[in-house]
N, C-alpha and C positions, 0 to 999 in steps of 0.2 A: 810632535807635541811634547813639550816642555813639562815632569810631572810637576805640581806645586812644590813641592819641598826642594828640587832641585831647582827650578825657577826663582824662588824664595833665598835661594843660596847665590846665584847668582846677581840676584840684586843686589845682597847686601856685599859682594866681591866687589860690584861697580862700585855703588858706595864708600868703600874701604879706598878703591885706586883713588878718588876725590883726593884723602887724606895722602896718600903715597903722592899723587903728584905733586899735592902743595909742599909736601916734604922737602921734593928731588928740586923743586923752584926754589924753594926757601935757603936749601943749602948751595945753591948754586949764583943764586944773589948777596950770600954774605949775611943772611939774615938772619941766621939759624946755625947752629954749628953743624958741621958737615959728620960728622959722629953718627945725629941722629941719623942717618940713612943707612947704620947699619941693624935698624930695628924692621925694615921693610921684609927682610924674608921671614922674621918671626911674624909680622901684620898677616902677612898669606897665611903662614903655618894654624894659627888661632883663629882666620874663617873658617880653614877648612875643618880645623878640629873641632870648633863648635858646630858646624855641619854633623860631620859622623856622631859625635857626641849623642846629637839631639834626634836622631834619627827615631831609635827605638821608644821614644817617647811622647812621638807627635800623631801617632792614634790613637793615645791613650788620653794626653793632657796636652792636645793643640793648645790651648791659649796659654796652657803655664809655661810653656818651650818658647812662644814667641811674649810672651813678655820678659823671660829671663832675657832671652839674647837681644831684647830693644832695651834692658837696664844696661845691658854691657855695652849696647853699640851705645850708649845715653855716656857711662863713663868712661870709654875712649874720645868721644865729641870731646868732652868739658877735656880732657888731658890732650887734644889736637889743639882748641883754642886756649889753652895754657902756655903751652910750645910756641904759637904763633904770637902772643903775648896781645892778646887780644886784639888784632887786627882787624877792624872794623868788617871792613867787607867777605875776606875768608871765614869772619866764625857767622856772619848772617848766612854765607852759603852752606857752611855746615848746618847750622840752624834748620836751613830751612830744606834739609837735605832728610836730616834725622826727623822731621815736623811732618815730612811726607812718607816715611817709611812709617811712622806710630799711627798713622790716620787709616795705611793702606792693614796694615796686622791688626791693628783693635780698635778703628775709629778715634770718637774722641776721648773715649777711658783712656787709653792708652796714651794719648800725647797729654794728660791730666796727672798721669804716673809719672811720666819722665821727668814734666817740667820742675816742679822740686826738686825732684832727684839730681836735675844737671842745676838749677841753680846754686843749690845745697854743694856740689862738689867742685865746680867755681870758684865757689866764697872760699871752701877748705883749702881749695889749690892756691887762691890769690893770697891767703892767712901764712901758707908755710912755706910757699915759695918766692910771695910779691916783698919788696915792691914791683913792679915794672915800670922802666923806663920806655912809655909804650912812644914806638914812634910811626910813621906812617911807613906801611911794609912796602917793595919794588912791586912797581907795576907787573913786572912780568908774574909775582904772586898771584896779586891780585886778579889780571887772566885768566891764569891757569884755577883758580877756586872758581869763576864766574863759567868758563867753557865747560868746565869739566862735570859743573853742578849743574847746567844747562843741559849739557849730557845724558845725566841719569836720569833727569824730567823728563826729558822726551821718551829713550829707552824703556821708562817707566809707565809712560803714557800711552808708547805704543804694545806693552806685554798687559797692559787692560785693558786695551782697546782688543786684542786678538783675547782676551779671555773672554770681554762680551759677547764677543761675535759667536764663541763658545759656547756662551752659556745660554744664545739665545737658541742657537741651532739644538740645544739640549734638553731645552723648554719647548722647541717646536716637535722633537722626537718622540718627549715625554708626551704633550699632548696626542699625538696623534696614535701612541700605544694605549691611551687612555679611551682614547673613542674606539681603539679595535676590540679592546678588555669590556668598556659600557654594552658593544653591538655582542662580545658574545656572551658576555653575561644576560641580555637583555634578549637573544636566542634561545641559552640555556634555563631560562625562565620558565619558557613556555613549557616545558616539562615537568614544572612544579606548582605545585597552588601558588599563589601570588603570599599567601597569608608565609606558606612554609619556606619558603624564596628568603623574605624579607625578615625571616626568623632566623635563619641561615646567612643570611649578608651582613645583618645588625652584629651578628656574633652571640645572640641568643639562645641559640642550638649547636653543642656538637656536632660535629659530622662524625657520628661514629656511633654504633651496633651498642645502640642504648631503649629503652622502653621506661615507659609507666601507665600504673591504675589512673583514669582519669573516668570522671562519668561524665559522658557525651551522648548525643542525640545523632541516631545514623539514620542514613537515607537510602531507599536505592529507587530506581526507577527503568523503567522500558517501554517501549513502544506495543504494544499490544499488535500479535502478526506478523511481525519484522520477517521472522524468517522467511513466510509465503512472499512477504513484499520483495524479498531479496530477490527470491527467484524467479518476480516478475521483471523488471525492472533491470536493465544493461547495467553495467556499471558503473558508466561516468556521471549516468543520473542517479544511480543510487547513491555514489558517494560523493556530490553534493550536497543531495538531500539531506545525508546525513548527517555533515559537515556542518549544513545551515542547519541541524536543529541539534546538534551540542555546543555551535557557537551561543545560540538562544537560549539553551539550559546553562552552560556554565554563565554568562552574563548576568540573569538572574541569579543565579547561586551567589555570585562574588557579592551581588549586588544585598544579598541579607546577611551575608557573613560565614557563608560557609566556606570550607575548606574541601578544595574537590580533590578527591583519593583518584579515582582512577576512571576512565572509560571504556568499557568492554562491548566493541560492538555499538549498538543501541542503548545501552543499558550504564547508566550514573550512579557512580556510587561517593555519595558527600557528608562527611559528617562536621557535626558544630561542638566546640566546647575546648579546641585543641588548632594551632598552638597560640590561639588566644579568645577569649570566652567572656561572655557579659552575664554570668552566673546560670546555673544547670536551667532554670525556669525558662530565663529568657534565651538560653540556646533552645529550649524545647521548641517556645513561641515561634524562634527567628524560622525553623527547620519547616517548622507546618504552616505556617504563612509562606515559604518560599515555594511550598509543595502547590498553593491552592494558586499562586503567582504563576506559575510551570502549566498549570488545567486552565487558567485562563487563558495562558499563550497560544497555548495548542490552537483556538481557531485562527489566528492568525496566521500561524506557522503553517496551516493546512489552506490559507489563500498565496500563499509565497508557494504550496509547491504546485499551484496548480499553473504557475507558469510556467513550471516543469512537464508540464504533460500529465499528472499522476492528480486524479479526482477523487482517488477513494478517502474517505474522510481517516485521522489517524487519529487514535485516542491514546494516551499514555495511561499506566497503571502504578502506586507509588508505594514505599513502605518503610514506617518510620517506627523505632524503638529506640528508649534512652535507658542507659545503666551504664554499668562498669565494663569499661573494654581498657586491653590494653593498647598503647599509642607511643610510636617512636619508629626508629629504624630496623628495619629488618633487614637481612639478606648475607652478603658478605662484604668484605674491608673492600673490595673495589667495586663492589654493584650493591648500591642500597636503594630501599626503597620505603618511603614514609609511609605506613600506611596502621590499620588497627587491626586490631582479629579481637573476636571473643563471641558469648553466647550475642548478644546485642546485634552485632554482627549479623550472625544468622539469623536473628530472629526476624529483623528490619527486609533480610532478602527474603525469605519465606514467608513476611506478608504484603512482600510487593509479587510475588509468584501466587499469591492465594486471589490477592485483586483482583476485579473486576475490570474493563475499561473504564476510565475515569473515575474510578476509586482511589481513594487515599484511606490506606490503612493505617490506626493507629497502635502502640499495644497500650495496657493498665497505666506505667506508670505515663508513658507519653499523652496519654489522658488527663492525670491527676493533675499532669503541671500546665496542661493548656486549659482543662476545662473551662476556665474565668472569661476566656475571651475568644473560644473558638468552640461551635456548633457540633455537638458531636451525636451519631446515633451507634446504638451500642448492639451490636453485633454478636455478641454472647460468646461464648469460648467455643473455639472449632480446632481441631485438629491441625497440627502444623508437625513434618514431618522433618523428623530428627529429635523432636520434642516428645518426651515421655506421657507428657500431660496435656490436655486441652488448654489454649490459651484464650486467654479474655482480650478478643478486640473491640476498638471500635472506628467506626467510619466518619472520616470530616465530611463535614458539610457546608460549613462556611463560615465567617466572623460570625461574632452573636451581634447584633443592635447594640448601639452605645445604650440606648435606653432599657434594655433587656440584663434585668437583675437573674435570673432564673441562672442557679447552678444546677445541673445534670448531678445526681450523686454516684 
């Protein structure tokens, strides 16, 4: 494979011979003084030095490199068909030699730049050197311009025809590392909330051992039992079972907008507010509605496992507190993990440990912000261990009635 700049060089050499051979014909017919043919080793000497010349500067300013050297290959044309003294059919092959090299380097800017430029240097040359007594040039010229520029067409036609072929095989390669890239990004997904995913792929998140105060609403939840269940239960039906019912919890979760942290076991842990939030209120709302969404499932989720063999009824227990936690990356520069820590934290898991079956605990403020539109009975403050002090819970019970003004105070 031919690299472009070197390919690039070569064209414009074949092009250059155009002008050499109508030279070596010209002086060889009488038409031309035979002198000029001793400018042909400087015409080599000057592609090639414009080659090297332009080398260090065609990754920096590609199009300035190739329109300098299509001004110069522009005023050699107009000083080829000055020498030929206008020759009808040699400077149409130049013409149309030089028309296809400005089309292939810059479209049609480019042969827009030159055409002044060569007409402009024409008129100058017919001004200081004409008149001419133009007469009709020897056929064998005139061959040698039409073969030779028939030549470079073809040759030219066939080094982008093999670049196509190139560049389709290039676009097929790219495609197809693009679908291997989509399948493992879209693998390496499943390891992360979909919210944190796509805050990370936008370029909205650092990937890097960063945190912040943010006030969120956390959740956690378990299956009430589990353990005893474990040890009744083989293993390929447990982990099913399981499987079906944190596929069940996380679909609900994603489905109100939570952000699922992590799965331990039987046991979910999701919070709302991070890394995108419908304001502190309405993450409260979305968190305890997803929770009471989670207690409805469950009988469903307990007729799917009885096709499993396993009839004992399952109830989940839940626990939700909103404040200030911190939220970002934790861990080290090659194993991170997005997750929160703070009192909230704990306090959300110690009152889904203090639950009941089919309890949904709430704490004070995760009351304050849902009371409007979610049913609550108040619990009174109970003891919650690692907590210094009795906390104030309370217990969901269900949406209020649209028609049900009564705030709980």
């Amino acid at each position: 494979m031919i690299a472009p700049p070197l390919r690039e060089y070569h064209l414009r050499l074949l092009a250059y011979l155009i002008g050499i051979a109508c030279l070596i014909s010209g002086a060889a017919t009488g038409f031309i003084s035979g002198y000029w043919l001793l400018a042909i080793p400087s015409i080599f000497l000057y592609v090639y030095l414009a080659y090297v010349a332009s080398l260090p500067f065609r990754e920096r300013h590609p199009q300035l490199v190739s329109g300098t050297l299509l001004c110069l290959d522009t005023l050699n044309t107009s000083a080829l068909i000055l020498l030929l003294q206008f020759a009808t059919i040699p400077s149409l092959m130049f013409l149309l030699v030089l028309g296809l090299s400005a089309l292939l380097s810059g479209g049609i800017r480019q042969l827009a730049l030159i055409t002044p430029l060569l007409c402009g240097s024409c008129i100058l040359g017919y001004a200081l050197l004409g008149p001419y007594s133009i007469s009709e040039p020897p056929t064998a010229l005139v061959l040698t311009s039409v073969l030779t520029s028939i030549a470079y067409v073809l040759v030219t036609a066939y080094c982008m025809h093999e670049l196509g072929l190139r560049l389709a095989q290039a676009r097929r390669t790219v495609k197809i590392e693009q679908e291997k890239t989509a399948q493992m990004a879209q693998n390496l997904a499943k390891y992360l909330s979909p919210q944190v995913w796509q805050s990370i792929f936008d370029g909205q998140k650092p990937v890097r051992l960063e945190t912040k105060r943010k006030k969120l609403s956390v959740f956690f939840s378990d299956i009430k039992g589990f353990t005893e269940l474990s040890e009744e239960l083989e293993a390929e039906v447990l982990t099913q079972l399981l499987n079906t019912y944190l596929n069940d919890m996380a679909n609900i979760a994603l489905y109100y907008g939570g952000t699922i942290d992590k799965f331990i076991g039987d046991a979910v842990m999701i919070f709302f507010g991070d890394p995108s939030s419908q304001g502190v209120q309405e993450d409260a709302l979305a968190a305890v509605s997803m929770a009471l969404a989670m207690r409805k499932h469950m009988d469903q989720f307990c007729q799917q496992s009885q096709t499993l063999g396993f009839n004992r009824p399952m109830e989940i227990r839940m626990g939700i507190s909103t404040g200030y936690c911190t939220v970002g990356n934790f861990g080290a520069d090659t194993r991170m993990d997005y997750t929160i820590i703070g009192r909230e934290v704990n306090l959300a898991s110690r009152l889904e440990n203090a639950a009941k079956a089919g309890e949904i605990l709430i704490a004070q403020e995760t009351y304050q912000l849902v009371r409007d539109k979610i049913l609550c009975a108040d619990k009174g403050k109970i003891s919650i261990k690692g907590f210094s002090q009795p906390v104030q819970v309370y217990q969901v019970v269900d949406f209020r009635p649209p028609s049900d003004p009564t705030v709980r105070a």
